[in-house]
VODONU-483507 format. One record per atom (N, C-alpha, C): residue number from 1; residue in three letters; atom name; z, x, y. Coordinates in Angstrom, 3 decimals, m for minus. Each point is the difference from the previous one (the first is absolute). Layout:
N
NULUM resi resn name       zz       xx       yy
NULUM  NUM  ALA   CA        Z        X        Y
...
END
This chain:
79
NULUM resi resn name       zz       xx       yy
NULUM    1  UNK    N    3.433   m5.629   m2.447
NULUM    1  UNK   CA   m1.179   m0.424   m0.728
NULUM    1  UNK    C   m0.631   m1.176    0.733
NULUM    2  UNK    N   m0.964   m0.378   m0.006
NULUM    2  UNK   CA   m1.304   m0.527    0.551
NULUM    2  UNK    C   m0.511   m1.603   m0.582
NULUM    3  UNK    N    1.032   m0.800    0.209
NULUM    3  UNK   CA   m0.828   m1.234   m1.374
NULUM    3  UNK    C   m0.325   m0.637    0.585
NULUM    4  UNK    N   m1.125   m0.351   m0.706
NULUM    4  UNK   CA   m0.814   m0.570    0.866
NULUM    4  UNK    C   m0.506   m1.235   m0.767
NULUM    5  UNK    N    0.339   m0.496   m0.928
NULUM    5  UNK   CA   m0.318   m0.862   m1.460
NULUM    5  UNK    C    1.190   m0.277   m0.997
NULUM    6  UNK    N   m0.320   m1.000   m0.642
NULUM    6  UNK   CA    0.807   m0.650   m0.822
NULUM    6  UNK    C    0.005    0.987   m1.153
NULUM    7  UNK    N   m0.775    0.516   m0.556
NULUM    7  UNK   CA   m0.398    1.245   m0.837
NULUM    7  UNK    C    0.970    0.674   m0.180
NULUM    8  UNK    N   m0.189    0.728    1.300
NULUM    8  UNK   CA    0.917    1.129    0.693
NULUM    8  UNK    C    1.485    0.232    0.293
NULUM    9  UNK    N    0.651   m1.281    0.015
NULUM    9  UNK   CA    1.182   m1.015   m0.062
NULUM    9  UNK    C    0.529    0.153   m0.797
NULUM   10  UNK    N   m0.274   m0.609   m1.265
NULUM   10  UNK   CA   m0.180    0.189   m1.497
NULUM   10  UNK    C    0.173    1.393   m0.544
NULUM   11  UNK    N   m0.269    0.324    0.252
NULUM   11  UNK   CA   m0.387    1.624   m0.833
NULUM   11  UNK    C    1.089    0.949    0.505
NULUM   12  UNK    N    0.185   m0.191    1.456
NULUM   12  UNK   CA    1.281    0.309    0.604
NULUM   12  UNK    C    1.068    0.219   m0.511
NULUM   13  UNK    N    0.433   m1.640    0.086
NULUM   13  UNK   CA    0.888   m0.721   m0.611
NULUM   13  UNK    C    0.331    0.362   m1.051
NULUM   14  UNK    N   m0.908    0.112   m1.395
NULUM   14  UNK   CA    0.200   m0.114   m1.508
NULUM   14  UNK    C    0.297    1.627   m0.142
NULUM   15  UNK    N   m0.652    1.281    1.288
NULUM   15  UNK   CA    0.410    1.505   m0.569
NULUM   15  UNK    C    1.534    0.052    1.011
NULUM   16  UNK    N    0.454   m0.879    0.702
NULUM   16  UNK   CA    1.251    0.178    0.286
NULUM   16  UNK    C    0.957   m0.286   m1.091
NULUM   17  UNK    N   m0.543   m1.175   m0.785
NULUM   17  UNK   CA    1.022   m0.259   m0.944
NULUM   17  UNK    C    0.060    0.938   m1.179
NULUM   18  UNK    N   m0.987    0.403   m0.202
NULUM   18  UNK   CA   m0.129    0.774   m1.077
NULUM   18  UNK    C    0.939    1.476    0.425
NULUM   19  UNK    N   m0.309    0.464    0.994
NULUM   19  UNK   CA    0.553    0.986    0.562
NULUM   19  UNK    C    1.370   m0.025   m0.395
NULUM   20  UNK    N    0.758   m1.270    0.893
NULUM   20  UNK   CA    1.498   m0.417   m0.266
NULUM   20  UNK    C    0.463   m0.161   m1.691
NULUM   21  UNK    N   m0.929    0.149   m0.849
NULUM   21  UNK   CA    0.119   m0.511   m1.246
NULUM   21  UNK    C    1.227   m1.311   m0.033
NULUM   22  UNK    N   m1.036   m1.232   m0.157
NULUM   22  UNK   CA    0.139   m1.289    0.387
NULUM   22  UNK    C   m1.149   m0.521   m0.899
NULUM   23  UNK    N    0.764   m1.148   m0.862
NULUM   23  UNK   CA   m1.065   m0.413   m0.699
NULUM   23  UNK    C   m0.737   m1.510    0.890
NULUM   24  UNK    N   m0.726   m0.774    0.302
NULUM   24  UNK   CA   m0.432   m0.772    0.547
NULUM   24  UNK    C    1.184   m0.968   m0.574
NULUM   25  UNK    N    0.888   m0.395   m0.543
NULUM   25  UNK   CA    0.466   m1.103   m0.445
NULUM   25  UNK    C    1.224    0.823    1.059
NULUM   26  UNK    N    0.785    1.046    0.108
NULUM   26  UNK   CA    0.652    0.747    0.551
NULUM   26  UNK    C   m0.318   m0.470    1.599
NULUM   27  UNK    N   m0.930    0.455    0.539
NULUM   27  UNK   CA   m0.314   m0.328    1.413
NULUM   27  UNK    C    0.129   m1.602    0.436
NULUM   28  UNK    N   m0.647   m0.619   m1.153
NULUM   28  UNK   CA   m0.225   m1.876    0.564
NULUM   28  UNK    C    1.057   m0.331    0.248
NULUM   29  UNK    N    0.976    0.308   m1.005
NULUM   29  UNK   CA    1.453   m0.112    0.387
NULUM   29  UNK    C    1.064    0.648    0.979
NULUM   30  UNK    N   m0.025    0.496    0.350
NULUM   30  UNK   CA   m0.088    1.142    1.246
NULUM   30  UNK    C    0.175   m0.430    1.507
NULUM   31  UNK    N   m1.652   m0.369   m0.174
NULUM   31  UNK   CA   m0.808   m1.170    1.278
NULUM   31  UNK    C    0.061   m1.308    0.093
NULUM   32  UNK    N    0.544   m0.655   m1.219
NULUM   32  UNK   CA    0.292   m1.411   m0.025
NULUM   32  UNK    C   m1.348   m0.920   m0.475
NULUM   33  UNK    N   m0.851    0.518   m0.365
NULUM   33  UNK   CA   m1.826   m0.269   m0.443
NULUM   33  UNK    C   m0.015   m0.188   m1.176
NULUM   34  UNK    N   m0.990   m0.539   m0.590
NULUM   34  UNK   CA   m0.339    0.052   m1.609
NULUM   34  UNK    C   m0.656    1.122   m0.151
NULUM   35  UNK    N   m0.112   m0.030   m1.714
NULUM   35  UNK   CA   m0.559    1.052   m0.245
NULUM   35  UNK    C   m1.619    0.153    0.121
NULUM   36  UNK    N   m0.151   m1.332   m0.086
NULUM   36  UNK   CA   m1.400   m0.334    0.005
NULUM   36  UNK    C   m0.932   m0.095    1.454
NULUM   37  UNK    N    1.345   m0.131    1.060
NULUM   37  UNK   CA   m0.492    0.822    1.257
NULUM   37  UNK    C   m0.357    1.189    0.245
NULUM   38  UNK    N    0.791    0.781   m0.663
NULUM   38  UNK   CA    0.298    1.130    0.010
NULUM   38  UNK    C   m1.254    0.710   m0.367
NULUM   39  UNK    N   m0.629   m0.567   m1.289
NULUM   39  UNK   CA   m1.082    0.408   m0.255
NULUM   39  UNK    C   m1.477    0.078    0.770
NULUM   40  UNK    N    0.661   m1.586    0.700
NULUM   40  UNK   CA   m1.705   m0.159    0.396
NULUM   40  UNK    C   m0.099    0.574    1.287
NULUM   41  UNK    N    1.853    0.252    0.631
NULUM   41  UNK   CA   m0.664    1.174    1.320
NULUM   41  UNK    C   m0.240    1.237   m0.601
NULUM   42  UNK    N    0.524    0.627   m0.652
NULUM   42  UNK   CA   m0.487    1.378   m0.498
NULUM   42  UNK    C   m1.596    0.025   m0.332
NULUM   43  UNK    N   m0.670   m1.029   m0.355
NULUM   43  UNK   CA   m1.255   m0.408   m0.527
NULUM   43  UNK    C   m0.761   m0.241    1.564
NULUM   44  UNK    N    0.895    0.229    0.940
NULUM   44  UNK   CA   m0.703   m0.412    1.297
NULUM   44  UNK    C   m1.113   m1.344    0.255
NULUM   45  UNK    N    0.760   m0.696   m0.571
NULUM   45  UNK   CA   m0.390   m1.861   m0.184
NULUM   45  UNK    C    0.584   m0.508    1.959
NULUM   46  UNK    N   m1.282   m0.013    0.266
NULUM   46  UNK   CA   m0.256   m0.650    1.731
NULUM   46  UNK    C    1.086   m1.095    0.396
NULUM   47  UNK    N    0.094   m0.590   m1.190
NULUM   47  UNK   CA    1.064   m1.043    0.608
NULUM   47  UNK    C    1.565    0.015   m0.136
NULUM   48  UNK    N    0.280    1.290   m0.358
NULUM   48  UNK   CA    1.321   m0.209   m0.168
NULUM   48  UNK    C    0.874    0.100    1.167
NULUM   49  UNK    N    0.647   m0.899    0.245
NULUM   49  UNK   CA    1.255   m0.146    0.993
NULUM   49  UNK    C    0.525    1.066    0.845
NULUM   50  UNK    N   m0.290   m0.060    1.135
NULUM   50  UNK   CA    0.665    1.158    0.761
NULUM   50  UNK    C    1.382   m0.069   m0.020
NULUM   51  UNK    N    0.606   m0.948   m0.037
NULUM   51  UNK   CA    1.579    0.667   m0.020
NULUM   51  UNK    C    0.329    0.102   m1.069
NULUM   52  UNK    N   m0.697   m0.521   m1.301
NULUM   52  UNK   CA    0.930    1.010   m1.435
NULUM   52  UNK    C   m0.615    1.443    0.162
NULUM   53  UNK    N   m1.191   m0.525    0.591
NULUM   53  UNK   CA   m0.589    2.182   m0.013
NULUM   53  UNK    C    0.861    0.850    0.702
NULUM   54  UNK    N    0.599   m0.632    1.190
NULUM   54  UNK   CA    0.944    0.605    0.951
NULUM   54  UNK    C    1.222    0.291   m0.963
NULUM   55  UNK    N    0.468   m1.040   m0.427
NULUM   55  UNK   CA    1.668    0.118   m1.227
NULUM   55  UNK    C   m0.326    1.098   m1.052
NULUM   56  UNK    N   m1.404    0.066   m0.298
NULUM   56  UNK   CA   m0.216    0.993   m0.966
NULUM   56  UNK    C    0.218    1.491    0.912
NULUM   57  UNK    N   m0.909    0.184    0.988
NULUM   57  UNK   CA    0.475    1.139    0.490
NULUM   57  UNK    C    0.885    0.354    0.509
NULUM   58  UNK    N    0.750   m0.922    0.849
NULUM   58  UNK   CA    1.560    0.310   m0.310
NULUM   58  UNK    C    1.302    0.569   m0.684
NULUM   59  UNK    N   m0.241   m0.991   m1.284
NULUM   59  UNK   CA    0.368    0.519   m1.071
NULUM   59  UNK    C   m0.350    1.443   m0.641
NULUM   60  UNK    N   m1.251    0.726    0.332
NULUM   60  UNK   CA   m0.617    1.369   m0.283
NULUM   60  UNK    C    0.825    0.756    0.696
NULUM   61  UNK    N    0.154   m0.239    1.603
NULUM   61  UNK   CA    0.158    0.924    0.905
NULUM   61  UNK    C   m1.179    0.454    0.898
NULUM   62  UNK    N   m1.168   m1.220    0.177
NULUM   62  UNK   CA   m1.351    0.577    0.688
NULUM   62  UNK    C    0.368   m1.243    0.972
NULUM   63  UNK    N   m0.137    0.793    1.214
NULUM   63  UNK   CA   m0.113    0.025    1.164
NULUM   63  UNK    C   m1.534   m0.633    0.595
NULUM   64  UNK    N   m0.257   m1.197    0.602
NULUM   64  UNK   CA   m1.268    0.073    0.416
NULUM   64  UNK    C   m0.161   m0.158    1.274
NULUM   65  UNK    N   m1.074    0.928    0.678
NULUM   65  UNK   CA   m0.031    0.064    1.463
NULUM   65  UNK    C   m1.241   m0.549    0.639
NULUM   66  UNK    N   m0.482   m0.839    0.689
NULUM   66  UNK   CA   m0.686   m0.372    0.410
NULUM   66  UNK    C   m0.781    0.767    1.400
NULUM   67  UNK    N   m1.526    0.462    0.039
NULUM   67  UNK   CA   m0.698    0.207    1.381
NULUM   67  UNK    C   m1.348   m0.957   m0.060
NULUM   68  UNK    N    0.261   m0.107    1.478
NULUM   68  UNK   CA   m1.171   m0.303    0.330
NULUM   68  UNK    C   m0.628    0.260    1.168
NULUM   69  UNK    N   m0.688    0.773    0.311
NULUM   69  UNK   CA   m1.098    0.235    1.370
NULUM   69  UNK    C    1.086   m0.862    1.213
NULUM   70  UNK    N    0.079   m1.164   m0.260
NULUM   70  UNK   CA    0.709   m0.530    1.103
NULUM   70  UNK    C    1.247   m0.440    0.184
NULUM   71  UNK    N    0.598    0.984   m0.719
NULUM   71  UNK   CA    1.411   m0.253    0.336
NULUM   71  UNK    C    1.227   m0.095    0.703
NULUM   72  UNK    N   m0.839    0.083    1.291
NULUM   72  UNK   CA    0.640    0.005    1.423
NULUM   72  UNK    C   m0.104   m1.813    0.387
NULUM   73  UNK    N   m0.809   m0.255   m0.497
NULUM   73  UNK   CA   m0.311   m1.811    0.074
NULUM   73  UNK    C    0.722   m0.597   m0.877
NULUM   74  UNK    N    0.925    0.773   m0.723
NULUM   74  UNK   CA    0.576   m0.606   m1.610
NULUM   74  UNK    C    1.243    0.499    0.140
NULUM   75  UNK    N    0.785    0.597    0.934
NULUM   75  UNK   CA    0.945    0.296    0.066
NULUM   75  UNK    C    1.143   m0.814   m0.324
NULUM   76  UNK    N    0.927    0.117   m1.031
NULUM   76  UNK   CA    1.030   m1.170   m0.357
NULUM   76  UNK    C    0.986    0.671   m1.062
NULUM   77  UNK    N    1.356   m0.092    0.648
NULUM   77  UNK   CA    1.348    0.416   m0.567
NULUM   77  UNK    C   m0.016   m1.023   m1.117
NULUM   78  UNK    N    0.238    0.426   m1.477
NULUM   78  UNK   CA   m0.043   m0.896   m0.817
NULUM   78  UNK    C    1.384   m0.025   m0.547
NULUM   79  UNK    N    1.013    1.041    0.771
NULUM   79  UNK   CA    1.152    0.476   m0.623
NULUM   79  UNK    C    0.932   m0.673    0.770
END
């Protein structure tokens, strides 16, 4: 999938959990987040924290992969 927005993030996020049948109080705890994080990334709120967003998808099982046009200039073992 294609995200390209905080929106998109969100919406992701909240039909993975739903999928897993996971209640949002279920996941925060999970990921180590509040619940009230929880909400406002599913709500795709711009400012929420990239590494609880990361702990959240973690905790899902979503994988995120990064491209970019120049990724021969960006080359870097992060492992």
């Amino acid at each position: 999938m294609n995200i390209t927005d905080t929106k998109k993030l969100g919406t992701y996020i909240k039909n993975a959990r739903k999928e897993q049948h996971l209640t949002q109080a279920d996941l925060a705890i999970a990921a180590n987040v509040g619940v009230r994080f929880l909400v406002d990334l599913e709500n795709g709120k711009e400012t929420a924290q990239i590494g609880k967003a990361i702990s959240v998808c973690r905790a899902l099982g979503i994988t995120i992969d990064v491209k970019s046009p120049y990724e021969k200039i960006y080359e870097v073992d992060f492992e």
